[in-house]
C-alpha positions in Angstrom: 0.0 0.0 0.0 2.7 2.5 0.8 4.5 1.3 -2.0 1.8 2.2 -4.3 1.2 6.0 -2.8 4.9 6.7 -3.4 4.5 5.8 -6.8 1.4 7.8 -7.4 3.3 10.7 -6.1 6.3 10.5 -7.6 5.0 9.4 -10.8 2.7 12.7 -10.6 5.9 14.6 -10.0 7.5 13.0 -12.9 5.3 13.5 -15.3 5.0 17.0 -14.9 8.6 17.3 -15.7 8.3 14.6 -18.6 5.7 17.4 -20.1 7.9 20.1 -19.7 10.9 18.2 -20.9 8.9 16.9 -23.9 7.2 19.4 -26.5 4.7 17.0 -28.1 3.2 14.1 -26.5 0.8 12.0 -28.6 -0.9 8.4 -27.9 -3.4 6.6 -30.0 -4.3 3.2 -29.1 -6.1 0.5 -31.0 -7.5 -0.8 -28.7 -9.2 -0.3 -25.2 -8.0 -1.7 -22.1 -10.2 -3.6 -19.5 -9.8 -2.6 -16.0 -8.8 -6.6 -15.5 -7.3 -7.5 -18.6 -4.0 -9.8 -19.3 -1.6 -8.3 -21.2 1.8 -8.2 -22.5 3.4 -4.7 -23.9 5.7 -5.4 -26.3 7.6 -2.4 -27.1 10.8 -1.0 -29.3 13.4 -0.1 -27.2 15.6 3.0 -28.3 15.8 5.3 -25.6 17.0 3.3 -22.2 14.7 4.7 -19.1 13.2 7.1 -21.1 10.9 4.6 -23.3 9.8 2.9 -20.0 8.4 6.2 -18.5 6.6 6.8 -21.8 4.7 3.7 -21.7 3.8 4.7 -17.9 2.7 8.0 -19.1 0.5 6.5 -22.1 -1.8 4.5 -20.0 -3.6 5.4 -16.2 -2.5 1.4 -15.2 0.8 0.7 -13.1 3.0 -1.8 -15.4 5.5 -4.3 -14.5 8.5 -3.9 -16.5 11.2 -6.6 -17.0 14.1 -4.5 -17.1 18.1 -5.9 -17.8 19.2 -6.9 -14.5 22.9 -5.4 -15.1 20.9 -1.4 -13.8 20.0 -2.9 -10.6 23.7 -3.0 -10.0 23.6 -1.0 -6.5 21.1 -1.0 -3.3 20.1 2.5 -4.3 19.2 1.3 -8.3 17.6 -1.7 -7.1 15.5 0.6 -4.5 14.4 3.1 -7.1 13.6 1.2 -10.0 11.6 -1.3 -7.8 9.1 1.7 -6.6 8.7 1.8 -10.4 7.5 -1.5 -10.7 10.5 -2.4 -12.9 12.2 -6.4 -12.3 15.4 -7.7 -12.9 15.5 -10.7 -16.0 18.6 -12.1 -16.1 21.0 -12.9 -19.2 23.3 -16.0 -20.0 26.1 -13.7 -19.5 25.0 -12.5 -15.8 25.9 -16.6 -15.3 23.9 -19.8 -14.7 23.3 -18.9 -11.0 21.7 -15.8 -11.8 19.8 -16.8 -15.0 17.9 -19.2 -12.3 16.1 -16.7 -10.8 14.2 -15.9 -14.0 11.8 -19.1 -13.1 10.6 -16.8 -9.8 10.0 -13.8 -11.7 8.4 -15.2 -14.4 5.8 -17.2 -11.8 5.6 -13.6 -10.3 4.7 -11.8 -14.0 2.4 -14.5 -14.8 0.9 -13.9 -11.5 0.2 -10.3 -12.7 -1.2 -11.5 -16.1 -3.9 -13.6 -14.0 -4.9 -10.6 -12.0 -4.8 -8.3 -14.8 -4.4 -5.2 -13.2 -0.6 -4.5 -14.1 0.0 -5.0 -17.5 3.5 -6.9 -18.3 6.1 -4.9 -20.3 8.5 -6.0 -22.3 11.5 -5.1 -24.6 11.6 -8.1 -27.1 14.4 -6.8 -28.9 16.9 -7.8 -25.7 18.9 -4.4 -26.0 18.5 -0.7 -27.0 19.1 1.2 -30.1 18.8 4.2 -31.6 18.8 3.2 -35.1 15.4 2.8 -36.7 13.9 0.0 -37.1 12.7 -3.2 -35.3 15.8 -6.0 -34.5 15.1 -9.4 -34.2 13.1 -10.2 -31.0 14.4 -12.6 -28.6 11.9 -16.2 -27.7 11.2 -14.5 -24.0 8.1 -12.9 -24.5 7.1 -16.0 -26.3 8.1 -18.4 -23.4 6.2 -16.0 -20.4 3.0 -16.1 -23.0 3.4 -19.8 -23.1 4.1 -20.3 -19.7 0.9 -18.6 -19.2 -1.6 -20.3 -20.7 0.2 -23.1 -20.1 -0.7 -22.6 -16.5 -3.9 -20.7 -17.2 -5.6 -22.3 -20.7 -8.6 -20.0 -20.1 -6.8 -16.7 -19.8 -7.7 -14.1 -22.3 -4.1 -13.4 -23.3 -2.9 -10.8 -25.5 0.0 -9.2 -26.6 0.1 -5.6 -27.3 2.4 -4.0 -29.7 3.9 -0.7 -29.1 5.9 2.0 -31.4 7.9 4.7 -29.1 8.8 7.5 -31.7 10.9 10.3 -31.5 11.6 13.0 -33.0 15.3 13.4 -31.3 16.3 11.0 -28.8 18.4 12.8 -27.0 16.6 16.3 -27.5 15.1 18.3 -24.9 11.4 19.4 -25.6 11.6 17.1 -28.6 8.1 14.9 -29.9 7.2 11.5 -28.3 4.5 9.5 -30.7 3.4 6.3 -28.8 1.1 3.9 -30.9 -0.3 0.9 -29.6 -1.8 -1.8 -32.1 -4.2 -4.0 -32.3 -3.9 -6.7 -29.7 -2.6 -10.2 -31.0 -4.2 -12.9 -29.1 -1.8 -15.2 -28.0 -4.1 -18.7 -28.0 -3.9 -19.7 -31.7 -0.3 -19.6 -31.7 -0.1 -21.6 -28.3 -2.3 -24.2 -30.0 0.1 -24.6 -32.7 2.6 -24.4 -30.1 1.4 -27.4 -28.2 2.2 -29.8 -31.3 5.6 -27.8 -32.6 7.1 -25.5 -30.0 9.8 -23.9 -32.3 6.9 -23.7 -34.7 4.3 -21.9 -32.4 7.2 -19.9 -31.1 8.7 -19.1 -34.6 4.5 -17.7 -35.8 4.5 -15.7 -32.8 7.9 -13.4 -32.8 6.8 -13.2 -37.2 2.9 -11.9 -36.5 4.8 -9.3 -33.2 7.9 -8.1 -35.3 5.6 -7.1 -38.7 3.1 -5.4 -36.0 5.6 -3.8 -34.3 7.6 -2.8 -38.0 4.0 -0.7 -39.0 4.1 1.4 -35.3 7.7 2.4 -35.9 9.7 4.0 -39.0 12.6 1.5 -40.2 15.8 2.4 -42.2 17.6 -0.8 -43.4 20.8 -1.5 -42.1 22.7 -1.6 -45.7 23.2 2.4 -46.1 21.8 3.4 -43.1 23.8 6.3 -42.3 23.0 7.8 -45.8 19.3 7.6 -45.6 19.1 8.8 -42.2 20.7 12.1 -43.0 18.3 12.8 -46.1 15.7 11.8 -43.5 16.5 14.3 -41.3 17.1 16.9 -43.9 13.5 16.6 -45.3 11.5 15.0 -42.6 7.7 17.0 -41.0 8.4 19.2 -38.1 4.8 20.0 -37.4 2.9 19.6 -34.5 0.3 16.6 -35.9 2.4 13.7 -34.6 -0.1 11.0 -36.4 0.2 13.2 -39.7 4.1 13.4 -39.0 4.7 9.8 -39.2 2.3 9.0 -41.6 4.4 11.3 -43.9 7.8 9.8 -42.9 6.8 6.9 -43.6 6.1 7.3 -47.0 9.0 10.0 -47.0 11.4 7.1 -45.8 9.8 4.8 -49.0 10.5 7.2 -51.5 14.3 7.7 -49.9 14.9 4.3 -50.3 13.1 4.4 -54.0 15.9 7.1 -54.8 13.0 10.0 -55.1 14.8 12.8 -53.1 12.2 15.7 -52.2 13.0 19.1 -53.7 13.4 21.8 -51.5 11.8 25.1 -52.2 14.8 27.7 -50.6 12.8 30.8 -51.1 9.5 29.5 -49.0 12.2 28.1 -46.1 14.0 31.4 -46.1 10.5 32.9 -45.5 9.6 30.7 -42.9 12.8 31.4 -41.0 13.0 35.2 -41.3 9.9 35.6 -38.5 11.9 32.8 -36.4 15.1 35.0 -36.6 13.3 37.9 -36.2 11.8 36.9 -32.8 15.2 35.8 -31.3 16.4 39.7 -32.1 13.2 40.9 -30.5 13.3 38.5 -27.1 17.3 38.5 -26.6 16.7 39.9 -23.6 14.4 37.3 -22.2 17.0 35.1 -23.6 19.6 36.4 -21.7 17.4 35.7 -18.6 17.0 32.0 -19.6 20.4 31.5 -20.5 22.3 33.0 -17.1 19.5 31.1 -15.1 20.4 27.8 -16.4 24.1 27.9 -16.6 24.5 26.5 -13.5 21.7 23.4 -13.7 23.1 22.6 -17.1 26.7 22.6 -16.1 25.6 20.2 -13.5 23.2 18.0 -15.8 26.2 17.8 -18.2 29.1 17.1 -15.1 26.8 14.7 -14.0 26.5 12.8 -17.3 30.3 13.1 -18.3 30.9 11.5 -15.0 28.5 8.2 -15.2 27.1 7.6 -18.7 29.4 5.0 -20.3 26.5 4.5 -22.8 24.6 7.2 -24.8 21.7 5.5 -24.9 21.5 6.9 -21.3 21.6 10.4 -22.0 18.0 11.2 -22.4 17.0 9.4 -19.6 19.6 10.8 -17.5 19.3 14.2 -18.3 15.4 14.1 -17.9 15.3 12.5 -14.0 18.6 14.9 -13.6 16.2 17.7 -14.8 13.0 17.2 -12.5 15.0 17.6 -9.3 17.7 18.9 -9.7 16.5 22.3 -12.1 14.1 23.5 -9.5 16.2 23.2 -6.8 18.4 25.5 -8.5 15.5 27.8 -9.2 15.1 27.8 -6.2 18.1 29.0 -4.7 18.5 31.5 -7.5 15.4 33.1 -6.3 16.4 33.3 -2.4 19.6 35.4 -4.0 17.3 37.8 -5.5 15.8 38.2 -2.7 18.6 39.1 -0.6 20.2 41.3 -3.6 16.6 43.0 -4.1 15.4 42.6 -0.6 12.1 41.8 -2.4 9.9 38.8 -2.0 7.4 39.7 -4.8 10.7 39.8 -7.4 11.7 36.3 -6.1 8.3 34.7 -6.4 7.9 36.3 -9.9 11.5 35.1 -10.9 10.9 31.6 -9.7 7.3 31.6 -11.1 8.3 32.8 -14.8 11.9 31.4 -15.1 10.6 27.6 -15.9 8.0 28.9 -18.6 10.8 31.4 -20.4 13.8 28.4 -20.0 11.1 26.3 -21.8 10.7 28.8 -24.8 14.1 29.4 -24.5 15.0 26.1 -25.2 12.5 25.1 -28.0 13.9 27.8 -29.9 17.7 26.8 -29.3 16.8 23.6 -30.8 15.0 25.1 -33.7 18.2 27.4 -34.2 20.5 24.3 -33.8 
């Protein structure tokens, strides 16, 4: 009970931040959750931390992820990312002693799949990457389904594909699109998969990976690099997220056809002249933003140059770095005022307006950039 109150409150906390950190934040589902209902998220995994907390935001439900156990390194990592629900699943490499503790947590995740109140997450792709496109899944999310209805034949099992897309990974106030699909019900497959495991097995991972390709935009490996910068160069920047990645989508076809989009220079000079023109007319402001966050960026960038050994880390660093530690400094910044100014209205103001002005502030450094 007190475990579930913290994480109402800190997830309230969080998500706060996550809006401020994000710009656009988008979900369309296929399909309607039950208030009981057993099911399995199956989601891309690009963004470490950061594409678990958008699946929390993306639902009212408390999920149970299965999470690498090589983050639950520490007592304080293992603390934290239990009050989030999150469980260790172990790896070959983490040895044979470990990898038999993945019997107990699947029992326990199966055990939420009955009660259906905590939907299971999972990242069937085993790792994380920021490349686009869907990697081959791993025969985990297969064997908990399995294991499942194995133990339950009359559970309603379903697995629920999921398409995290984003606009920059490693952006702040960049777009997060999630789309959920339509649920594929995992009892025809464990049919087949009581006469011919690798069979049933094999069906399942096929039907999950082509759902999961149509949520996500996919580059192929073979000239990746190539593709992805022309992608970039001509990609949608508006605010429709669906209409966005309907457009890439076909964008990224007609890339990989060898139809490169003309650009029309004189109609993007005209759209940038009004953009240009309001940085010269709010440098001031600016100014503000920029001397306010010197110190809480210098910190957020100390911080990761001192513990990320993988940038697949950064966004998710610098966003939990960011809810805590940026109003802290806000904070303290306004008590100087007030002792410079000796004026408690100028300090409330300043710590009132600073985190709306740093947010325009920084959507339009990223434009600029």
């Amino acid at each position: 009970m007190i475990r579930r109150i913290f994480y109402h409150i800190m997830r309230a906390l969080m998500e706060i931040a996550f809006h401020v950190y994000v710009k656009h934040f988008e979900v369309i589902n296929a399909y309607k959750e039950k208030k009981r209902d057993s099911v399995i998220y199956a989601s891309n995994h690009s963004n470490a931390f950061f594409d678990a907390f958008s699946i929390i935001y993306s639902q009212k439900k408390i999920p149970v992820f299965l999470t690498r156990a090589g983050v639950f390194s520490s007592k304080t990592s293992s603390f934290l990312l239990g009050l989030f629900y999150m469980i260790p699943i172990y790896r070959q490499r983490d040895g044979i002693k470990e990898v038999a503790k993945n019997q107990e947590i699947m029992a326990k995740c199966i055990a939420y799949l009955k009660e259906g109140r905590h939907p299971v997450a999972m990242f069937p792709e085993g790792n994380h990457n920021m490349k686009l496109g869907i990697r081959p899944l791993q025969k985990g999310i297969a064997r908990m389904a399995f294991d499942a209805l194995e133990k339950y034949p009359d559970l309603d099992l379903k697995i629920i594909p999921i398409g995290l897309n984003y606009s920059d990974p490693r952006a702040f106030r960049a777009n997060v699109l999630v789309l959920k699909g339509h649920p594929i019900y995992v009892k025809p497959f464990y049919d087949i998969y009581l006469t011919n495991k690798l069979e049933g097995t094999k069906q399942l991972l096929e039907v999950l990976s082509l759902e999961m390709q149509k949520l996500t935009l996919s580059i192929p490996s073979e000239g990746y690099e190539e593709i992805h910068d022309q992608y970039l160069k001509y990609r949608n920047h508006g605010s429709d997220l669906k209409f966005n990645f309907k457009e890439d989508k076909i964008l990224l076809q007609n890339l990989l056809d060898g139809k490169v989009p003309e650009i029309d220079k004189k109609r993007q000079l005209n759209k940038k002249l009004p953009f240009y023109f309001r940085i010269i007319i709010c440098f001031p402001i600016w100014l503000v933003a920029w001397l306010s966050n010197l110190i809480p960026v210098f910190l957020i960038r100390l911080i990761l140059k001192k513990t990320i050994r993988d940038d697949h880390f950064i966004d998710s660093i610098k966003y939990a770095g960011s809810t805590f530690l940026f109003p802290i400094i806000y904070l303290i910044q306004s008590f100087v005022l007030y002792l410079i100014f000796d004026s408690v209205p100028i300090s409330i103001i300043y710590f009132l307006l600073i985190p709306i002005i740093s947010k325009f502030y920084y959507e339009y450094l990223y434009k600029f950039n």
